[in-house]
DOVOMI-16301 format. One record per atom (N, C-alpha, C): atom name; x, y, z; residue in three letters. Coordinates in nm, 3 decimals. Example, Ala and Ser with C-alpha at 12.3 -4.5 7.8 and 13.67 -1.06 7.14 Angstrom:
2
NODE | at | px | py | pz | aa
NODE | N | 1.319 | -0.569 | 0.780 | Ala
NODE | CA | 1.230 | -0.450 | 0.780 | Ala
NODE | C | 1.320 | -0.330 | 0.780 | Ala
NODE | N | 1.285 | -0.225 | 0.708 | Ser
NODE | CA | 1.367 | -0.106 | 0.714 | Ser
NODE | C | 1.290 | 0.003 | 0.787 | Ser
END
This chain:
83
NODE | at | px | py | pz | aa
NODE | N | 11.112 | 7.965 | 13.717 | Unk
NODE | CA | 11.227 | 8.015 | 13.790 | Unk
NODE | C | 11.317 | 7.896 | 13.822 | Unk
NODE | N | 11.436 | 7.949 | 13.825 | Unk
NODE | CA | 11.552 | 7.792 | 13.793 | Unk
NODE | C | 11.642 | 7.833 | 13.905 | Unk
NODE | N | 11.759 | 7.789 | 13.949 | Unk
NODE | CA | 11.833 | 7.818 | 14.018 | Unk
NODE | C | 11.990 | 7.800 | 13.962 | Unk
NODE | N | 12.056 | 7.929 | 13.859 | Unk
NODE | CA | 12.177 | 7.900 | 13.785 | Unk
NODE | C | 12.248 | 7.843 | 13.852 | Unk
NODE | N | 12.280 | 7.888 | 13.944 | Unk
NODE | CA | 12.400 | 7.883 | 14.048 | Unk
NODE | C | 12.502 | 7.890 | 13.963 | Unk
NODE | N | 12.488 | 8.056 | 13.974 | Unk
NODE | CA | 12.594 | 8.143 | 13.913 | Unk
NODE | C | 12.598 | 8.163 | 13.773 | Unk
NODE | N | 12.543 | 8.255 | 13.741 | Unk
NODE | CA | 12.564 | 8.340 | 13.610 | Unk
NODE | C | 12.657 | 8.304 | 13.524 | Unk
NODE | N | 12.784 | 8.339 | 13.547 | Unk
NODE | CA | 12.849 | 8.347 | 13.473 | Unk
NODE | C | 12.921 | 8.184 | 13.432 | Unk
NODE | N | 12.845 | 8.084 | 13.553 | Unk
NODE | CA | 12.893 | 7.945 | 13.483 | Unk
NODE | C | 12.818 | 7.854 | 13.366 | Unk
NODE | N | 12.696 | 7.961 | 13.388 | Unk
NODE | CA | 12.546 | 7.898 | 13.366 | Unk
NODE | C | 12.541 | 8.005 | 13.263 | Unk
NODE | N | 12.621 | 8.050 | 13.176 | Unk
NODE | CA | 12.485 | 8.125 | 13.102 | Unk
NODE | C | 12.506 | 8.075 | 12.957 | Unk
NODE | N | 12.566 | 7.937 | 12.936 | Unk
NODE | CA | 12.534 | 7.870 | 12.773 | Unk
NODE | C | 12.430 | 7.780 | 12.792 | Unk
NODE | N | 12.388 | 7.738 | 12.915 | Unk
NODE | CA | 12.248 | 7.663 | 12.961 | Unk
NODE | C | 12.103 | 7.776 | 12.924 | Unk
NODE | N | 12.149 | 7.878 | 12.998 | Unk
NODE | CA | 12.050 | 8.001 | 12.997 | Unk
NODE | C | 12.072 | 8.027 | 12.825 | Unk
NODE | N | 12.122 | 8.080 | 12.783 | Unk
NODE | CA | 12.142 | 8.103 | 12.635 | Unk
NODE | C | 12.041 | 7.983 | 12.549 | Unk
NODE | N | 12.066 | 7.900 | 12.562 | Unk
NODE | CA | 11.984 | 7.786 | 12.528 | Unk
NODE | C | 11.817 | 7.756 | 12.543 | Unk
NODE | N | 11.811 | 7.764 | 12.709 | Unk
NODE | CA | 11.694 | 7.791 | 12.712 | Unk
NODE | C | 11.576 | 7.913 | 12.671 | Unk
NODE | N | 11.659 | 8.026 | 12.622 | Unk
NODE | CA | 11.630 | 8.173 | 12.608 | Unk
NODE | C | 11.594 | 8.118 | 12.431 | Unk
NODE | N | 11.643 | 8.073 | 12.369 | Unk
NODE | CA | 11.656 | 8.043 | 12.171 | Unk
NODE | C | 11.550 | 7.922 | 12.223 | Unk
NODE | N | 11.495 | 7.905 | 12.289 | Unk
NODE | CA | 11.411 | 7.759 | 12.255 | Unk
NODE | C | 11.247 | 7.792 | 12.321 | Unk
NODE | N | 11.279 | 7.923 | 12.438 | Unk
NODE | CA | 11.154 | 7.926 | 12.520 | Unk
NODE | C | 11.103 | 8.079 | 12.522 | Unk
NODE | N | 11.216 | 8.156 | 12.464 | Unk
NODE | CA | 11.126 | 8.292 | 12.477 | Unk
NODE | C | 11.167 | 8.392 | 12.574 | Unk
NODE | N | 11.183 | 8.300 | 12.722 | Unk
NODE | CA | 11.209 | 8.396 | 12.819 | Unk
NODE | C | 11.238 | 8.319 | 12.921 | Unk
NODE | N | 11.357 | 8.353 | 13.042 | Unk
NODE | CA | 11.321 | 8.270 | 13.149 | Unk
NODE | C | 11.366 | 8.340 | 13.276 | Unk
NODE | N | 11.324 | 8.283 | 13.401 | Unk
NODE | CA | 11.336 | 8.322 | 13.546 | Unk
NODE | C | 11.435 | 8.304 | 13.593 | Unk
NODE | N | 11.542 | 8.356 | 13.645 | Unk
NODE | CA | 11.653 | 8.246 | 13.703 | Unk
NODE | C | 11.679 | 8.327 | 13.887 | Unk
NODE | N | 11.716 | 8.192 | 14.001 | Unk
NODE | CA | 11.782 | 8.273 | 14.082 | Unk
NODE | C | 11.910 | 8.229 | 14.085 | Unk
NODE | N | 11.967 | 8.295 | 14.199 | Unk
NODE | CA | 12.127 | 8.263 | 14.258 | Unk
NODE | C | 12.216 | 8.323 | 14.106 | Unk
NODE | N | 12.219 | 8.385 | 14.088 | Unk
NODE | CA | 12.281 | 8.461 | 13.949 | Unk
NODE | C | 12.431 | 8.518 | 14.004 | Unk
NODE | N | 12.417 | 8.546 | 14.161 | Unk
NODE | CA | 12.558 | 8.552 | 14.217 | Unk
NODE | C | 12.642 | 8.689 | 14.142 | Unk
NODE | N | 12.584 | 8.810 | 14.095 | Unk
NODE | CA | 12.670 | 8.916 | 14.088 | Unk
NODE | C | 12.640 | 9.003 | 14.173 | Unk
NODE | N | 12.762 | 9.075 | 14.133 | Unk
NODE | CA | 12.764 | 9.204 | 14.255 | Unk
NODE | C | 12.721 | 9.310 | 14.196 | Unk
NODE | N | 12.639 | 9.418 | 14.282 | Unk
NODE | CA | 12.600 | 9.569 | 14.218 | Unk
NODE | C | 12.645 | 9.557 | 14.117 | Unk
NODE | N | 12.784 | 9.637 | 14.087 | Unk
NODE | CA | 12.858 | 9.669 | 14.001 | Unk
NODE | C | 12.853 | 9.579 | 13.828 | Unk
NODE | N | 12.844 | 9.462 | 13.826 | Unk
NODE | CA | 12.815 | 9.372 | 13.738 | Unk
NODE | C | 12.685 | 9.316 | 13.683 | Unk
NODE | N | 12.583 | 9.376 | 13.701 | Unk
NODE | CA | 12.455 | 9.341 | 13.670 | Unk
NODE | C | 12.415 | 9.363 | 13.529 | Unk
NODE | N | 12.537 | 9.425 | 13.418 | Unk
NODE | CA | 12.523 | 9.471 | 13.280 | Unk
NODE | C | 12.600 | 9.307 | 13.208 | Unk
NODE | N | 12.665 | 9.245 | 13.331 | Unk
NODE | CA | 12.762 | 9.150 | 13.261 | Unk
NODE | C | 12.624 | 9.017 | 13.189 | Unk
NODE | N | 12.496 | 9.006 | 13.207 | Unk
NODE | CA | 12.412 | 8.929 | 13.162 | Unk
NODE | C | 12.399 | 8.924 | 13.033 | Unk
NODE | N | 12.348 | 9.065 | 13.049 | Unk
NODE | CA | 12.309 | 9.108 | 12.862 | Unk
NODE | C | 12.429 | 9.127 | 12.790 | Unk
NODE | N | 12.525 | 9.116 | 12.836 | Unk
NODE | CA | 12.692 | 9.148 | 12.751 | Unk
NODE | C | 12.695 | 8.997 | 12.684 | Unk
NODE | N | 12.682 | 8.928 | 12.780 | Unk
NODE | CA | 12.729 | 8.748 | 12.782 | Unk
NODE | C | 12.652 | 8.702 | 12.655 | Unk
NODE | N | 12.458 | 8.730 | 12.730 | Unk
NODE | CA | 12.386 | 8.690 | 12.636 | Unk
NODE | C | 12.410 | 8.738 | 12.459 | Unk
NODE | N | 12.425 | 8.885 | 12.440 | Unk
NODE | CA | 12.447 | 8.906 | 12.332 | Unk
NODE | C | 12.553 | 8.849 | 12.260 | Unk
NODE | N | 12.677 | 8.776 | 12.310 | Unk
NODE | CA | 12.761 | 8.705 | 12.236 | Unk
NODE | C | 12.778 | 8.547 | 12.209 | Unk
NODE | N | 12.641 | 8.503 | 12.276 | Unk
NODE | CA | 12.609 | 8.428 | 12.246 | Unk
NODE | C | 12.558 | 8.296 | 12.116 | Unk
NODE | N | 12.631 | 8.200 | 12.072 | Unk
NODE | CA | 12.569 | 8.180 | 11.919 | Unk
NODE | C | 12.463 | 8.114 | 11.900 | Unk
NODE | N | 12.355 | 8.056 | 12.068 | Unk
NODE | CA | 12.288 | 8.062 | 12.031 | Unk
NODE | C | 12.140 | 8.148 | 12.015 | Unk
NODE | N | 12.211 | 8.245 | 12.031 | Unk
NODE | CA | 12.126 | 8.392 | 12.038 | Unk
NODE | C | 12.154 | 8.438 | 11.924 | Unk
NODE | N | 12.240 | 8.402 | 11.823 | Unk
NODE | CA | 12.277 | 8.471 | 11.712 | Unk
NODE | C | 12.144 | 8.535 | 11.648 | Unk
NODE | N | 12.190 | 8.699 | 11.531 | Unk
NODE | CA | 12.114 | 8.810 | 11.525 | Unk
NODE | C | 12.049 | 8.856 | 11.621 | Unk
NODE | N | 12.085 | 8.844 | 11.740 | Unk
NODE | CA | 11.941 | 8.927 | 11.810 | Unk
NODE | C | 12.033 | 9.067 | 11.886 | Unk
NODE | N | 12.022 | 9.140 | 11.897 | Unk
NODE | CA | 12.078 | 9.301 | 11.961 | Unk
NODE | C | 12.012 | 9.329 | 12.079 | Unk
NODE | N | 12.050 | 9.403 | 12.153 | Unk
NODE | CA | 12.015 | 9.442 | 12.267 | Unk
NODE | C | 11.826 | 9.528 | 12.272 | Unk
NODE | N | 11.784 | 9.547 | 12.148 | Unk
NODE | CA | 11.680 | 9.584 | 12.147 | Unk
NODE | C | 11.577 | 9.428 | 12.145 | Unk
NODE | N | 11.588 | 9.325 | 12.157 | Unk
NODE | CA | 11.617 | 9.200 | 12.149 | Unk
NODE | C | 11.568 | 9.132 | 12.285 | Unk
NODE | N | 11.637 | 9.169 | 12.369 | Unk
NODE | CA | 11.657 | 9.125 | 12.494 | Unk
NODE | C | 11.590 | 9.186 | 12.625 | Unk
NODE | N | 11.533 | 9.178 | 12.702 | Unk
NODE | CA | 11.443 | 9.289 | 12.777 | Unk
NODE | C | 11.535 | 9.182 | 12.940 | Unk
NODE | N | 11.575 | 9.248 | 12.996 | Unk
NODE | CA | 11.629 | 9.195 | 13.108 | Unk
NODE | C | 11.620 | 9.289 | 13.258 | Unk
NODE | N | 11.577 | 9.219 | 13.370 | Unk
NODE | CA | 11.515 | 9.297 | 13.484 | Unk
NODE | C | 11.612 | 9.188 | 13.590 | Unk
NODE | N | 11.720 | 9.241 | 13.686 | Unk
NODE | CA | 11.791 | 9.172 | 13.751 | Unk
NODE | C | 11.811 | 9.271 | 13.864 | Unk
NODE | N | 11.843 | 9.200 | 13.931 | Unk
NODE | CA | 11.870 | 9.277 | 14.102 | Unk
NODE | C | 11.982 | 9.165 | 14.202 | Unk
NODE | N | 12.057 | 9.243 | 14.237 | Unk
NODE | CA | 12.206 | 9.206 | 14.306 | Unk
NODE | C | 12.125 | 9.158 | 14.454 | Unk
NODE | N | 12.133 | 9.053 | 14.533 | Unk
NODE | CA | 12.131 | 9.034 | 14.694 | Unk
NODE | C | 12.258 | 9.097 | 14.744 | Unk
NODE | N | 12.348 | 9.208 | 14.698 | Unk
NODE | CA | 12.493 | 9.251 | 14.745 | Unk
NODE | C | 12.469 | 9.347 | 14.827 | Unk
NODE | N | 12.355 | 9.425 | 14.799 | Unk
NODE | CA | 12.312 | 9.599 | 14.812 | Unk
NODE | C | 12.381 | 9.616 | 14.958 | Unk
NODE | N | 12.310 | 9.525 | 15.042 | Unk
NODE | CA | 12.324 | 9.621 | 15.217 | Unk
NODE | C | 12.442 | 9.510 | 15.284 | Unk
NODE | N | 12.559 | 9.487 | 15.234 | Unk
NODE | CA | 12.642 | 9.415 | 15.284 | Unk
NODE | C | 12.743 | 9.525 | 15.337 | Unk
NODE | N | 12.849 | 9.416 | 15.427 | Unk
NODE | CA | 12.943 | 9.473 | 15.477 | Unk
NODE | C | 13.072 | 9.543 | 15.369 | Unk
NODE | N | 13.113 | 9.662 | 15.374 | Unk
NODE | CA | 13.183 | 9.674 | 15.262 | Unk
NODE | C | 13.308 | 9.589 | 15.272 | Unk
NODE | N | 13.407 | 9.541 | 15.410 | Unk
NODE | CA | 13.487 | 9.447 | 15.382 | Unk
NODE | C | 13.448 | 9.302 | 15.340 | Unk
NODE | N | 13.329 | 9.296 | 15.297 | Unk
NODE | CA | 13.301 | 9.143 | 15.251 | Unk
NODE | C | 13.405 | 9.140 | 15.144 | Unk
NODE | N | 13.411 | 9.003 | 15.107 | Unk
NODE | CA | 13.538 | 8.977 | 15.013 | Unk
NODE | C | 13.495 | 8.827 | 14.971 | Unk
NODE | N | 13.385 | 8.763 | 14.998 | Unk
NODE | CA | 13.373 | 8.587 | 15.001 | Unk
NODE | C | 13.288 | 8.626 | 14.821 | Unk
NODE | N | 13.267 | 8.518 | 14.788 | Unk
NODE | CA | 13.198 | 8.496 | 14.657 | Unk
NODE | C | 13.066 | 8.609 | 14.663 | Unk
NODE | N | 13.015 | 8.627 | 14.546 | Unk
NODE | CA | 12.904 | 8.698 | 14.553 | Unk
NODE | C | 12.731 | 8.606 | 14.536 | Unk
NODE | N | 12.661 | 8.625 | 14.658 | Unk
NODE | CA | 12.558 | 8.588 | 14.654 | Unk
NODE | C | 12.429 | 8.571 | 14.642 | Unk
NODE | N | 12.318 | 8.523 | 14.619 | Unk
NODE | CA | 12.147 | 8.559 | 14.548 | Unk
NODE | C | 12.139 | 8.647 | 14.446 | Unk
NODE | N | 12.049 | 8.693 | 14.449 | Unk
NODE | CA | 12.026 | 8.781 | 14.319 | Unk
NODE | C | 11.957 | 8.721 | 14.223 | Unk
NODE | N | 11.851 | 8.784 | 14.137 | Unk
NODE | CA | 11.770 | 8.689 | 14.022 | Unk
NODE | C | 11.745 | 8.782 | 13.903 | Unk
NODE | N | 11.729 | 8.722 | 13.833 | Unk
NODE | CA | 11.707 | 8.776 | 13.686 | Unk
NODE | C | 11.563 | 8.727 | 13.650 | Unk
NODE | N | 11.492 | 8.794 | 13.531 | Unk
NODE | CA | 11.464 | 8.797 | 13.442 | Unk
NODE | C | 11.440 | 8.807 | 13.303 | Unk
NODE | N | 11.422 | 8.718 | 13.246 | Unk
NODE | CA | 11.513 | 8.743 | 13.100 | Unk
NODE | C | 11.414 | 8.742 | 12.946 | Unk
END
């Protein structure tokens, strides 16, 4: 288990480690509910994931967003994957 700090800055590191190791843990992934499909989108366009499809990829992630205030508005925070 690693700590991206943040998904979407981190995921040609993750991509990398995924083509070299098989599988990996990550926290602080930093999306909200709504965006938890944006992993496996990223990963699949990935080149160094090239040929692999979503049957490919087995991914188990969960948002820290769930029981927040709905006027929150600051960055989005915790959350971890499995990949």
């Amino acid at each position: 288990m690693f700590n991206v700090q943040g998904f979407k800055q981190s995921h040609v590191y993750c991509s990398k480690r995924l083509s070299k190791r098989g599988g990996i843990g990550s926290s602080e992934t930093r999306l909200r509910l709504g965006a938890l499909s944006v992993i496996g989108q990223i990963l699949l366009k990935s080149p160094d994931l090239h040929g692999m499809d979503e049957r490919g990829i087995t991914l188990y992630n969960m948002s820290s967003m769930c029981n927040i205030e709905p006027e929150y508005s600051g960055r989005p925070f915790g959350g971890m994957a499995v990949i």
